[in-house]
C-alpha positions, 0 to 999 in steps of 0.5 A: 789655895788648890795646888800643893808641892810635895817632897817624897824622900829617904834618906839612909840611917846611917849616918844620921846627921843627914836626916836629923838636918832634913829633918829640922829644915822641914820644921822650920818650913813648916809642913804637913807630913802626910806620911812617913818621906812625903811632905806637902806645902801650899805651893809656891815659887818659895816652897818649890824652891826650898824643896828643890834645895832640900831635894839636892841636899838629900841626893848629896846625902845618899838618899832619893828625893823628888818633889811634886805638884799635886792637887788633892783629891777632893775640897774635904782632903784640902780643907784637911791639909789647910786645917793642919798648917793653920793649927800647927801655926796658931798652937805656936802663936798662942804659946808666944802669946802665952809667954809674952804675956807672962814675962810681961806680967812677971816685969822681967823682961830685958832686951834678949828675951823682947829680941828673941820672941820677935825672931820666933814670931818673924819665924812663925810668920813665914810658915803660916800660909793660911793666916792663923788665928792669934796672928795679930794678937801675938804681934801685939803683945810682943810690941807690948814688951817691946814698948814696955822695955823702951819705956823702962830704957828711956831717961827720966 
């Protein structure tokens, strides 16, 4: 994956309700921030569409935004902006693995907690662009619970 779409943005301090949900919608996608207001995603029909839609939401705030393809400057600068989204998913694949695997161990587990590492690996899964080691491990061990929890609801 060569071309990159990026969003350049600023919002105003005040109020700060604005930039804190800009904020955490960039997050929850995922991305790479190149510095302070510019941030970057593999591109796509999706994430252009999500930075169109963040880009609308901070003009409605007060703020300047715009958003870009671009391709970077050399194979070092993509390999290094590829190597941040496919560590920055498989850091959080290994602590779900971490606590699947734990609650797991501990026989504590409930249909909440299978529930919401399910939720929070399907939203690993859509900001991992690049197929992130520990994927499929994590996968499994939450099917492990899950498996695990069905074979303690199952009468006897």
């Amino acid at each position: 994956m060569s071309e990159w779409v990026l969003l350049a943005y600023r919002l105003p301090r005040e109020p700060s309700t604005p930039r804190i949900t800009v904020w955490r919608k960039l997050r929850r996608l995922g991305v790479v921030q190149l510095v302070d207001g510019l941030v970057a995603l593999p591109a796509s029909a999706k994430n252009r569409e999500q930075f169109d839609w963040l880009a609308d939401e901070i003009l409605e705030a007060g703020g300047e935004a715009w958003t870009w393809s671009a391709t970077p400057g050399s194979k070092e600068q993509q390999r290094a902006l590829a190597a941040r989204l496919h560590d920055a998913a498989a850091e959080e694949y290994r602590a779900l693995l971490e606590e699947a695997d734990a609650v797991l161990a501990a026989g504590n587990r409930d249909r909440r907690t299978v529930e919401r590492l399910r939720r929070e690996l399907r939203r690993i899964e859509a900001r991992d662009h690049f197929a992130a080691k520990d994927r499929v491990r994590a996968a499994r061990a939450v099917e492990r619970l899950g498996a695990a929890l069905e074979t303690e609801d199952a009468p006897r």
